[in-house]
C-alpha positions in Angstrom: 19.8 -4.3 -38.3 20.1 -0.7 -36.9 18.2 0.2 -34.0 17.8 3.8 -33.3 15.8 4.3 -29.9 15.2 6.3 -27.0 14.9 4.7 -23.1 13.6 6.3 -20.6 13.9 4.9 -16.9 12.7 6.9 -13.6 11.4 4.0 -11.9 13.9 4.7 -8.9 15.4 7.9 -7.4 18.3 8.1 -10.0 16.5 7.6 -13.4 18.3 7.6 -16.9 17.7 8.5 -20.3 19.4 6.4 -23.4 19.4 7.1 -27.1 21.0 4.7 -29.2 21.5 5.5 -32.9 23.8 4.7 -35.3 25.1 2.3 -33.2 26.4 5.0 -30.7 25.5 5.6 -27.4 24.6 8.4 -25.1 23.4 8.3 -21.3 22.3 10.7 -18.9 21.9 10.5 -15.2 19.4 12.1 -13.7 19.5 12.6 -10.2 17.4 11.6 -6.9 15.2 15.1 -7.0 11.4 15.4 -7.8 12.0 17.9 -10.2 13.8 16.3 -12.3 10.6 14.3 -13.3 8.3 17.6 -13.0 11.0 18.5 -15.8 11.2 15.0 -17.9 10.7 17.0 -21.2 12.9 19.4 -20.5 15.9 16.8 -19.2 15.4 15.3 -22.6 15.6 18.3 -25.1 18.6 19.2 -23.2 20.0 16.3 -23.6 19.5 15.8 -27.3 21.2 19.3 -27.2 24.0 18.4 -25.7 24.8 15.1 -27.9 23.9 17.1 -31.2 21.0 14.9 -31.4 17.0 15.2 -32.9 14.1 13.3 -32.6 14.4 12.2 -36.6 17.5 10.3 -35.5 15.2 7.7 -33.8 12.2 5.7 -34.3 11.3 4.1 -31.5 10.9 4.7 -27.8 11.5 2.0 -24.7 10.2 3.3 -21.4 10.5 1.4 -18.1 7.0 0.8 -16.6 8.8 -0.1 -13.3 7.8 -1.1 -10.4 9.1 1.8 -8.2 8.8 5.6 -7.7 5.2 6.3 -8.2 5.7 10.1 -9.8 8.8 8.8 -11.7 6.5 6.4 -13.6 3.8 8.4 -14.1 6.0 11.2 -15.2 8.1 8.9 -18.0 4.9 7.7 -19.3 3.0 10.6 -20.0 6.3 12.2 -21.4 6.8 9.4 -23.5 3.3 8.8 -24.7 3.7 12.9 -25.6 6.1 12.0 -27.4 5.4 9.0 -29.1 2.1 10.6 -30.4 3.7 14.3 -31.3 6.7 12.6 -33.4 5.2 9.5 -34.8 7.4 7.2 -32.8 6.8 3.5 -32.0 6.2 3.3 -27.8 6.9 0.1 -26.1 7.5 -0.2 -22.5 9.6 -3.0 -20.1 9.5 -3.8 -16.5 12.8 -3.4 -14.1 11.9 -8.0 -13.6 12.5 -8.7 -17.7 15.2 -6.1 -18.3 17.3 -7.7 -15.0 17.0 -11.3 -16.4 18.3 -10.3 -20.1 21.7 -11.9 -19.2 20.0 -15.4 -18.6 18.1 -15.4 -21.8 18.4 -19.0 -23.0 20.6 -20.0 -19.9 18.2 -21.0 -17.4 15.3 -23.1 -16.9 13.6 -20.9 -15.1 14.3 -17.4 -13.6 12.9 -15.9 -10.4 13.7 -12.3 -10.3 13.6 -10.1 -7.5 13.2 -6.2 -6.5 12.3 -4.3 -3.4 10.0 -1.3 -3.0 10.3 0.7 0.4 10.1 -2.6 2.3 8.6 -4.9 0.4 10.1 -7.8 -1.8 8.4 -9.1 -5.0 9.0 -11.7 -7.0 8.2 -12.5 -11.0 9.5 -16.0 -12.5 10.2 -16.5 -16.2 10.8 -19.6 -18.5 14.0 -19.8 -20.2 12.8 -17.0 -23.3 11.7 -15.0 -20.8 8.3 -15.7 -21.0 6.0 -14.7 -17.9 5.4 -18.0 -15.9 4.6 -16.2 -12.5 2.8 -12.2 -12.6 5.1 -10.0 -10.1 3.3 -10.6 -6.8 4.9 -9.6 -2.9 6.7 -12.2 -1.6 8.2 -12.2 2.1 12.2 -12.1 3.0 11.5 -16.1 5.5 9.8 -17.3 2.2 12.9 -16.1 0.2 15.5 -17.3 2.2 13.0 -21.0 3.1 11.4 -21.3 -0.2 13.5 -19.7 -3.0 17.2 -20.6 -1.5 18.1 -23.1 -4.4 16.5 -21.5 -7.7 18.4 -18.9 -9.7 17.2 -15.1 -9.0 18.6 -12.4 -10.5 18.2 -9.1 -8.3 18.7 -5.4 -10.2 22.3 -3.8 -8.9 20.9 -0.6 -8.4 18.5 -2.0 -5.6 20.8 -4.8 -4.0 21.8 -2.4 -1.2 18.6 -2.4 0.2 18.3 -6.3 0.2 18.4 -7.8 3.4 22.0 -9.8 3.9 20.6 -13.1 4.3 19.1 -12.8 0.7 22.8 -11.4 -1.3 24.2 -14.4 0.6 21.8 -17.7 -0.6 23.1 -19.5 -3.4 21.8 -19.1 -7.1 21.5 -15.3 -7.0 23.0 -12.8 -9.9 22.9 -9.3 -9.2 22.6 -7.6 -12.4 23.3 -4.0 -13.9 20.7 -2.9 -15.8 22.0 -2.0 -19.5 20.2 0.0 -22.1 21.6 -1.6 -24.7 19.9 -5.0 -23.9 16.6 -4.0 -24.4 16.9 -4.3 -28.1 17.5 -7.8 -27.5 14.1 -7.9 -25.7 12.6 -6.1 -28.8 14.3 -8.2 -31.7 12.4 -11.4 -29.6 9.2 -9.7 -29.3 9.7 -9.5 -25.2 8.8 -5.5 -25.2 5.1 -4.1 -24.2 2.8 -2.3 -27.1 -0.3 -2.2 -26.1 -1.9 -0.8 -22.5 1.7 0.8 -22.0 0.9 2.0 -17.9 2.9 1.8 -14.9 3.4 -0.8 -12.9 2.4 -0.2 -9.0 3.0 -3.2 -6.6 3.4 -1.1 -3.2 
């Protein structure tokens, strides 16, 4: 099956938008300034531009309900939302905890995957079909490195940097680029948002 979609991702300071159709791929990075999210709409028609691309080309859209950057969220949603309703597109939204696990779909018993905000950690755990077993809830860097030493986590790449060293270095821990392209695997197993699409604020 073809997938034709459109991600959008501002949860951190450098967001990305991600159209996938026809089985080709475009990206754009957009970079750590405010008003490039006062702008969404405008980032993505010139984008589209660029790549000789039109809304008709897709029929879905993914957007990344975070948690992170509170005016990056709120700004992605609303755009996508806009344009979800104005073009008839399907909306379904992911969190930054599901789309760094893809990669142990099926592999692991259980998953315990981690982000930072500012300077707090928080911690979601899934099942091996990356069910929810655990909601997302603030977990502290001694109960990391005591209590969560010798089960797999999986930590988003572009957040790492601000992990504390005693956390890269346990054992059990993947550090994971985030990749458009998997969240079509998350939407062919039903793993994707549809309904109360809204941000997700942990900090």
């Amino acid at each position: 099956m073809i997938m034709n979609f459109l991600s959008i991702d501002c949860s951190t300071n450098v967001g990305s938008l991600f159209v996938k159709v026809q089985n080709k791929a475009f990206i754009k990075v957009l970079q750590s300034d405010k008003s490039n999210y006062d702008s969404l709409m405008k980032n993505i028609l010139d984008f589209f531009t660029e790549n000789r691309l039109n809304f008709d080309d897709i029929s879905k859209i993914f957007v990344n309900q975070g948690p992170g950057n509170y005016s990056g969220l709120r700004g992605s949603l609303s755009t996508a939302k806009g344009i979800s309703l104005s073009k008839s597109l399907k909306l379904y939204g992911y969190d930054t905890f599901i789309w760094s696990s893809v990669k142990s779909f099926n592999k692991k018993n259980f998953i315990f995957s981690l982000t930072k905000i500012r300077d707090k950690y928080f911690v979601k755990k899934f099942d091996k079909k990356l069910n929810t077993l655990i909601k997302a809830k603030e977990i502290s860097l001694k109960e990391i490195v005591n209590e969560y030493k010798d089960v797999f986590k999986v930590i988003p790449k572009n957040v790492a940097k601000y992990f504390d060293d005693k956390i890269l270095k346990l054992n059990n821990i993947s550090i994971e680029d985030l990749d458009h392209n998997e969240l079509e695997m998350l939407y062919l197993n039903g793993l994707l948002n549809e309904d109360l699409i809204k941000p997700v604020y942990l900090s």
